[in-house]
N, C-alpha and C positions, 0 to 999 in steps of 0.2 A: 615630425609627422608620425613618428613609428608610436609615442606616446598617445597621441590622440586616436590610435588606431586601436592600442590596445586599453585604453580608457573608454573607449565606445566598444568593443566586445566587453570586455568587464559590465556595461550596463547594461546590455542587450541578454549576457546570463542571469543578471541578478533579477531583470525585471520578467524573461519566460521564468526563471524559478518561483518567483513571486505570483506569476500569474496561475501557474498549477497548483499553489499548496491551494490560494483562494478560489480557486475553478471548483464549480461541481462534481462532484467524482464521477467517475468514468468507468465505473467497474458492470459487468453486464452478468451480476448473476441472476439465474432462473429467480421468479416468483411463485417458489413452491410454497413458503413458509417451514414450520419448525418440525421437523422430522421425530416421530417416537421411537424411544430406545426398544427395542425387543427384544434384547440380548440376555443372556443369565449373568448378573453382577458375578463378579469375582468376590467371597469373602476371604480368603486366605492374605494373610499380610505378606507372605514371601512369592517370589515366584518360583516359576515349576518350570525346571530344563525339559 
């Protein structure tokens, strides 16, 4: 019985794993869209302590 207990958790993780990769994603970021850079590029190739 201890097998078939741990044979039905084993399918019960593979199949929630399965059902999230395939699930719609879930991520809740803002709909701001694509933000402009304003900043002064850096041209030096080394950095500065």
């Amino acid at each position: 019985m201890n097998i078939l207990h741990a044979l039905g958790n084993m399918v019960v993780y593979v199949s929630e794993a399965a059902a999230r990769i395939f699930s719609p994603s879930d991520d809740s970021y803002p709909m701001i869209g694509v933000q402009p850079f304003e900043g002064i590029p850096n041209h030096d190739y080394k950095w500065e302590d």
